[in-house]
C-alpha positions, -999 to 999 in steps of 0.1 A, spaced: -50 -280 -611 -58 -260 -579 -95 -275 -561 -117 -247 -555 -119 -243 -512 -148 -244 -494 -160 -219 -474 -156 -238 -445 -119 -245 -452 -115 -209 -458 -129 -198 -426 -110 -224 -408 -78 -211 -424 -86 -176 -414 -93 -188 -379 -62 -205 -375 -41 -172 -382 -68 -147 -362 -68 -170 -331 -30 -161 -319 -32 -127 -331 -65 -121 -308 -52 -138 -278 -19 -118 -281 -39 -88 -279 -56 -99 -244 -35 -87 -222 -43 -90 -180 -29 -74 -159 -19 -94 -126 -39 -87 -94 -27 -67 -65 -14 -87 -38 -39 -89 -13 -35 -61 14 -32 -72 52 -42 -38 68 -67 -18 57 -59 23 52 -56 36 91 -83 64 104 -73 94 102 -55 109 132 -74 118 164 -72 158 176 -52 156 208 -47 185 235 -11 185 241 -2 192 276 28 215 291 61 199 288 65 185 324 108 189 325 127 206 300 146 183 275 117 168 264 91 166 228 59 158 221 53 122 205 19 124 188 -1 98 191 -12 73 163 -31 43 153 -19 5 158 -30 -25 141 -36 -51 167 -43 -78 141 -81 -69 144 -84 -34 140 -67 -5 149 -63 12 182 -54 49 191 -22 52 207 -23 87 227 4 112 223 30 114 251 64 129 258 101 117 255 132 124 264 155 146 240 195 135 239 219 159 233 216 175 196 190 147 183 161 154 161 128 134 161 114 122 132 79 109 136 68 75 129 38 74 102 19 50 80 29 41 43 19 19 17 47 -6 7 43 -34 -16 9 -27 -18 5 -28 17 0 -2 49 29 -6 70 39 13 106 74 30 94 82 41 132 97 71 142 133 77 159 159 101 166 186 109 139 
C-alpha cells in the first residue's frame, strides 16, 4: 500500500527535476576580452602640399597609440619604385581589439 506524500516531499520532488532544467536554460555569454586601445579620433583635415620631385605620393597622416593616448602623425611624402602601388595603412578591430594594420607597397 502506497503512503500518501506530503506536500513538502512533493515539492521537493518537483524541485529536484526543475532545478537542472532552469539552470540549463541560463545561458551567459562570455565577456569581451578587454580592449587595449580605445577606438582612434577621427582623422585630422590636412592641406597637402605640391609634390616636391616627381616619383613621389602622398602618405596621409594618421593617429598613433603611444601607450597613453594617441598622437597625430602628419601626412608626408614618399618615394614611388618602379610600378608599385601604395596601400594605406589604417586602423581595424581584431580580436576585439584596435590595431595599426600599416600600409606598404604591393
Amino acid at each position: 500500500m502506497r503512503r500518501p506524500q506530503t506536500y513538502r516531499a512533493v515539492m521537493a520532488r518537483r524541485a529536484v527535476i526543475a532545478l537542472p532544467l532552469l539552470l540549463a536554460a541560463c545561458v551567459v555569454e562570455p565577456a569581451a576580452p578587454p580592449n587595449p586601445y580605445p577606438a582612434p579620433p577621427p582623422l585630422q583635415a590636412e592641406i597637402v602640399p605640391a609634390p616636391p620631385r616627381p616619383r613621389v605620393i602622398w602618405e596621409p597622416g594618421t593617429w598613433h597609440w603611444n601607450g597613453a593616448a594617441y598622437v597625430w602623425i602628419a601626412g608626408h611624402y614618399i618615394e614611388r619604385p618602379p610600378g608599385g602601388r601604395w596601400v594605406h595603412g589604417h586602423w581595424a578591430v581584431r580580436g576585439g581589439a584596435w590595431v595599426w594594420i600599416p600600409g606598404g607597397w604591393v
